[in-house]
C-alpha positions as CSV (number, residue, x, y, z in Angstrom):
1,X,-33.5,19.2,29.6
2,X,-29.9,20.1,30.3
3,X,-28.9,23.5,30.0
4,X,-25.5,22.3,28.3
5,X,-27.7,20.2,25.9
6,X,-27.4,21.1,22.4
7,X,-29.7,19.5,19.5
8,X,-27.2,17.7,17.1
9,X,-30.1,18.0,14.6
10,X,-29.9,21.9,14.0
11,X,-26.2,21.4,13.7
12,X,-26.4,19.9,10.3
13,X,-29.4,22.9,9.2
14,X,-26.2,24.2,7.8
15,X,-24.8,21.1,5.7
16,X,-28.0,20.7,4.3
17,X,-28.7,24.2,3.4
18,X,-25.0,24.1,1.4
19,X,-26.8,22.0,-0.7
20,X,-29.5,23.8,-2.3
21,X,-29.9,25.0,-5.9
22,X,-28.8,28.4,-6.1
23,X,-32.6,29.2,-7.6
24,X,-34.4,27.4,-5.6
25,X,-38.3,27.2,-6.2
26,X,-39.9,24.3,-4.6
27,X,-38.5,22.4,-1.8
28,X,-40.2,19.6,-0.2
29,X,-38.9,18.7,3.7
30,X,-39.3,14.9,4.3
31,X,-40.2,14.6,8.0
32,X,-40.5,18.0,8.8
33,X,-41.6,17.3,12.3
34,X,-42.9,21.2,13.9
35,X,-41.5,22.8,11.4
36,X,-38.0,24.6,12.4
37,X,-36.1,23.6,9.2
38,X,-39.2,24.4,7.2
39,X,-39.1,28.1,8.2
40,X,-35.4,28.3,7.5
41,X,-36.2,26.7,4.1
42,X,-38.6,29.0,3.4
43,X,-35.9,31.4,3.2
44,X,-34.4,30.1,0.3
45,X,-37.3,28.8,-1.7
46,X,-40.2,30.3,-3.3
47,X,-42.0,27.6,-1.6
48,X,-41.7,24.8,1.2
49,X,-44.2,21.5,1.1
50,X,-43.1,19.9,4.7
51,X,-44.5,16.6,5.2
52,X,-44.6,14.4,8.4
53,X,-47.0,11.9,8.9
54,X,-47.4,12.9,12.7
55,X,-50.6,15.0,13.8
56,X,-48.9,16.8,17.0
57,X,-45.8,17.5,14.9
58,X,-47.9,19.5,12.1
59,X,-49.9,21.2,14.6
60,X,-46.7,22.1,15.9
61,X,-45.2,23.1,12.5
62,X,-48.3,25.9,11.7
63,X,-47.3,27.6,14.9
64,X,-43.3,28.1,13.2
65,X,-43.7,28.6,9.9
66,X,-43.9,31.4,7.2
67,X,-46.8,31.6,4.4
68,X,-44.6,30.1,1.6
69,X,-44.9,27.0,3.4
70,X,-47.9,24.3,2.7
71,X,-47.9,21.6,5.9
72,X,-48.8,18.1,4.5
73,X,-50.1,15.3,7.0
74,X,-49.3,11.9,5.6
75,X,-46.6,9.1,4.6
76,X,-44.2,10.4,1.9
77,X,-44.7,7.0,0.7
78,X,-48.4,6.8,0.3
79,X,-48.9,11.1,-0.7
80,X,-49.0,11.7,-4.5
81,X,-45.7,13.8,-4.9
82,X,-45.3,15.5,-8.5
83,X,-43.0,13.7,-10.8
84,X,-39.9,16.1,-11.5
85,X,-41.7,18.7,-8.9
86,X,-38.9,20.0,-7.0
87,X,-35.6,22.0,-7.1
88,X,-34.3,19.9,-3.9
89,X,-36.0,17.5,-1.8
90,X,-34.1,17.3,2.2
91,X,-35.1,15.7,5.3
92,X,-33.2,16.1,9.0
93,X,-33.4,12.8,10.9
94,X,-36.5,11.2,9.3
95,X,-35.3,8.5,6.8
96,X,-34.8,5.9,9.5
97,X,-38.3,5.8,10.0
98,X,-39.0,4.5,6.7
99,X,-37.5,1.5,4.5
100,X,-35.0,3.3,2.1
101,X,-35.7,0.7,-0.4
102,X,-39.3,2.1,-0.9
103,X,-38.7,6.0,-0.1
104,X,-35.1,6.5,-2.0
105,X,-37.3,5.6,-5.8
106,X,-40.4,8.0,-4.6
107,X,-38.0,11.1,-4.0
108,X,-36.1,10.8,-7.0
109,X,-39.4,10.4,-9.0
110,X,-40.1,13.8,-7.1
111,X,-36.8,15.7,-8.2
112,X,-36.4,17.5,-11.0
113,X,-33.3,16.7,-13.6
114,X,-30.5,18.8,-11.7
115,X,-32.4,18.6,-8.7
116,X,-30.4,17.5,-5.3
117,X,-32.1,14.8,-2.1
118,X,-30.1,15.5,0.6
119,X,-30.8,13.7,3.9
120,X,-28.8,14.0,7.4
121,X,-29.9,10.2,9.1
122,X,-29.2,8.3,12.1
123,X,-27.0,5.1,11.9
124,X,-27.5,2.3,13.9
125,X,-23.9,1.4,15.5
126,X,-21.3,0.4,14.2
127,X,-18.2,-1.2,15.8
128,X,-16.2,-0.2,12.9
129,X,-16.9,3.5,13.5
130,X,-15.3,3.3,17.0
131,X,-13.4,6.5,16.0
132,X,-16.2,8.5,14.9
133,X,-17.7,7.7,18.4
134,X,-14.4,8.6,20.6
135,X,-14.3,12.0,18.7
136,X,-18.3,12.8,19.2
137,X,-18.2,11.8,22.8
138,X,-15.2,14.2,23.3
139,X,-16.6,17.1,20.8
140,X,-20.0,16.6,22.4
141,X,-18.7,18.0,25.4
142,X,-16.5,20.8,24.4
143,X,-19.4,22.0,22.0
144,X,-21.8,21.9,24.9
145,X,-20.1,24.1,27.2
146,X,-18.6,26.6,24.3
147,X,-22.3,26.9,23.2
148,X,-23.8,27.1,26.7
149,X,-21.3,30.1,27.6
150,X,-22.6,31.6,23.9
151,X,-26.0,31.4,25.0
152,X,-25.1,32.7,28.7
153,X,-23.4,35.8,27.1
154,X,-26.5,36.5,25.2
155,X,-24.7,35.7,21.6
156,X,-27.9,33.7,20.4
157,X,-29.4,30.4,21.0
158,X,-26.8,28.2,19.2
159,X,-28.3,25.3,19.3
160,X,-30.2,25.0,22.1
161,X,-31.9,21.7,22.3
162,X,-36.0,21.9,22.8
163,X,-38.1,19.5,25.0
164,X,-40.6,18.1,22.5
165,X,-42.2,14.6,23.9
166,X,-44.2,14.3,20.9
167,X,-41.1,13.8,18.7
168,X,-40.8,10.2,17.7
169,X,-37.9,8.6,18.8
170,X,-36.1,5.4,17.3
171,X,-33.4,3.7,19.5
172,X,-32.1,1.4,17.3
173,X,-32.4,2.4,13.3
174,X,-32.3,-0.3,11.0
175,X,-29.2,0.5,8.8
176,X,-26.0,1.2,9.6
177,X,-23.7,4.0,7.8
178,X,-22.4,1.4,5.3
179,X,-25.5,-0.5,5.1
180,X,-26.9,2.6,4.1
181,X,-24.3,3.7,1.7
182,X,-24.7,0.6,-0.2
183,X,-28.5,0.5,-0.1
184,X,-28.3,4.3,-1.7
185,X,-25.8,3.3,-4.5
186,X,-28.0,0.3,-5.3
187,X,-31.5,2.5,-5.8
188,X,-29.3,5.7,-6.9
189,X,-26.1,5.4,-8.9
190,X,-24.2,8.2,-7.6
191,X,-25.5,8.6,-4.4
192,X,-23.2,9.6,-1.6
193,X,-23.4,8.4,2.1
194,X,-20.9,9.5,4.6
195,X,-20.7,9.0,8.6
196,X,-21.0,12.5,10.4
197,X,-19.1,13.1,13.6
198,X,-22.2,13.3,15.8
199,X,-24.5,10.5,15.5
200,X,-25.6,10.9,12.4
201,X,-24.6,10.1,8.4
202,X,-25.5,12.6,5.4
203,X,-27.1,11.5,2.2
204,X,-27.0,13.1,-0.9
205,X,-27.6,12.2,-4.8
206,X,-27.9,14.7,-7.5
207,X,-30.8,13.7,-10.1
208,X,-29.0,13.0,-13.8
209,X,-30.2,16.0,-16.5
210,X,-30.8,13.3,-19.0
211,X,-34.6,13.2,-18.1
212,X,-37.9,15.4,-18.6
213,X,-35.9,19.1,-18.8
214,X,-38.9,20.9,-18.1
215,X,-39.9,21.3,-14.3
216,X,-43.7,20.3,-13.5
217,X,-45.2,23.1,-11.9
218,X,-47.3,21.8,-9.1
219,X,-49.3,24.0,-6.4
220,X,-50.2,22.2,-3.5
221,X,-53.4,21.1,-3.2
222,X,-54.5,21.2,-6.7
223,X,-52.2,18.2,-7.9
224,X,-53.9,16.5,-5.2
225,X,-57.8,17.1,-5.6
226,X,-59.1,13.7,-6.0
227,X,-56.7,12.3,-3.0
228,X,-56.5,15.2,-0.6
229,X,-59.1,16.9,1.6
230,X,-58.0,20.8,3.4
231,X,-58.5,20.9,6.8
232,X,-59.6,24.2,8.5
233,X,-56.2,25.5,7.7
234,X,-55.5,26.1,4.0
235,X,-52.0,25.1,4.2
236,X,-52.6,21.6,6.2
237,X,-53.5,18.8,3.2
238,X,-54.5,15.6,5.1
239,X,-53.8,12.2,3.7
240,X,-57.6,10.3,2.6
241,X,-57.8,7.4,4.1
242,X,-57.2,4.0,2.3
């Protein structure tokens, strides 16, 4: 790895942190992979559920993150989430793993009334967002060796990209930026989808009020008895096989 590289990914921690409820009690983190935005999470939640359906990348996560924070192996599409269970529900490069069309309706169900998805996603190119791509190739560089002389002066890590070979890659994601905008608006009236300078386009719909206005409190592990088995670790719920 580069000692100019910088992860694109923990740019957008911040955009997706702006988002939160300003009491925040339960957050889930869709695709938490080992765990880094889970522990910043954790920070501004009462609780954290981070779920990735990739052994090495949970194992990964108990080493990084706090108490407050339950680690779920398993398909966000297949685990039992609580209906209206959670103040905000994010995910940081994850959603282009799975079909929107089946994912986008299980969130929501997941959100509390007032409660905010908010998703940064990879696009798969578009021609028509030429401009976004001359201003990220350009940035890209400018940004790496700004941060690089950051790190060098001992100001912090600022963004320093990790070497982890057990993250999942996808070279070409199924949807572009529009594609994705109108598949949101279609499953979620309201929804918002915009392209992000590098690589990248941010998701984010705000459930209605006009639903159940009590949250349902849901502590991991018992909502999920006749599902869920604990590992050795109390905070790692496994998905049963089907």
């Amino acid at each position: 790895m580069s000692a100019f590289a910088w992860s694109h990914n923990e740019f957008y921690h911040r955009l997706l942190l702006r988002q939160l409820p300003e009491h925040c009690r339960r957050v889930l983190d869709v695709g938490c992979g080992s765990g880094a935005f889970a522990a910043e999470l954790a920070r501004h939640a009462e609780h954290v559920d981070a779920i990735d359906r990739s052994p090495d990348m949970i194992d990964g996560a108990l080493r990084s993150v706090p108490g407050n924070v339950s680690c779920i192996l398993g398909d966000v599409r297949d685990w039992e989430l609580p209906d209206d269970g959670y103040d905000a529900i994010v995910s940081v490069t994850a959603l282009h793993h799975v079909p929107l069309e089946e994912t986008l309706p299980t969130l929501a169900r997941a959100l509390r009334p007032g409660g905010v998805l908010a998703a940064v996603v990879l696009p798969r190119k578009d021609l028509r967002e030429w401009p976004f791509e001359l201003v990220a190739m350009l940035g890209q560089r400018i940004l790496a060796g700004l941060f690089f002389v950051l790190r060098t002066l001992g100001r912090g890590s600022w963004f320093a990209a990790g070497d982890d070979p057990a993250m999942p890659m996808v070279l070409d994601p199924p949807l572009t930026t529009r594609e994705a905008r109108d598949a949101a608006a279609a499953l979620l009236p309201g929804a918002q989808v915009r392209r992000l300078v590098y690589w990248r386009y941010f998701l984010v719909w705000h459930k209605p009020m006009d639903g159940p206005s009590e949250l349902s409190v849901y502590e991991t592990g018992e909502g999920n008895k006749e599902t869920a088995e604990l590992s050795g670790d109390e905070r790692v719920h496994r998905q049963p096989d089907r």
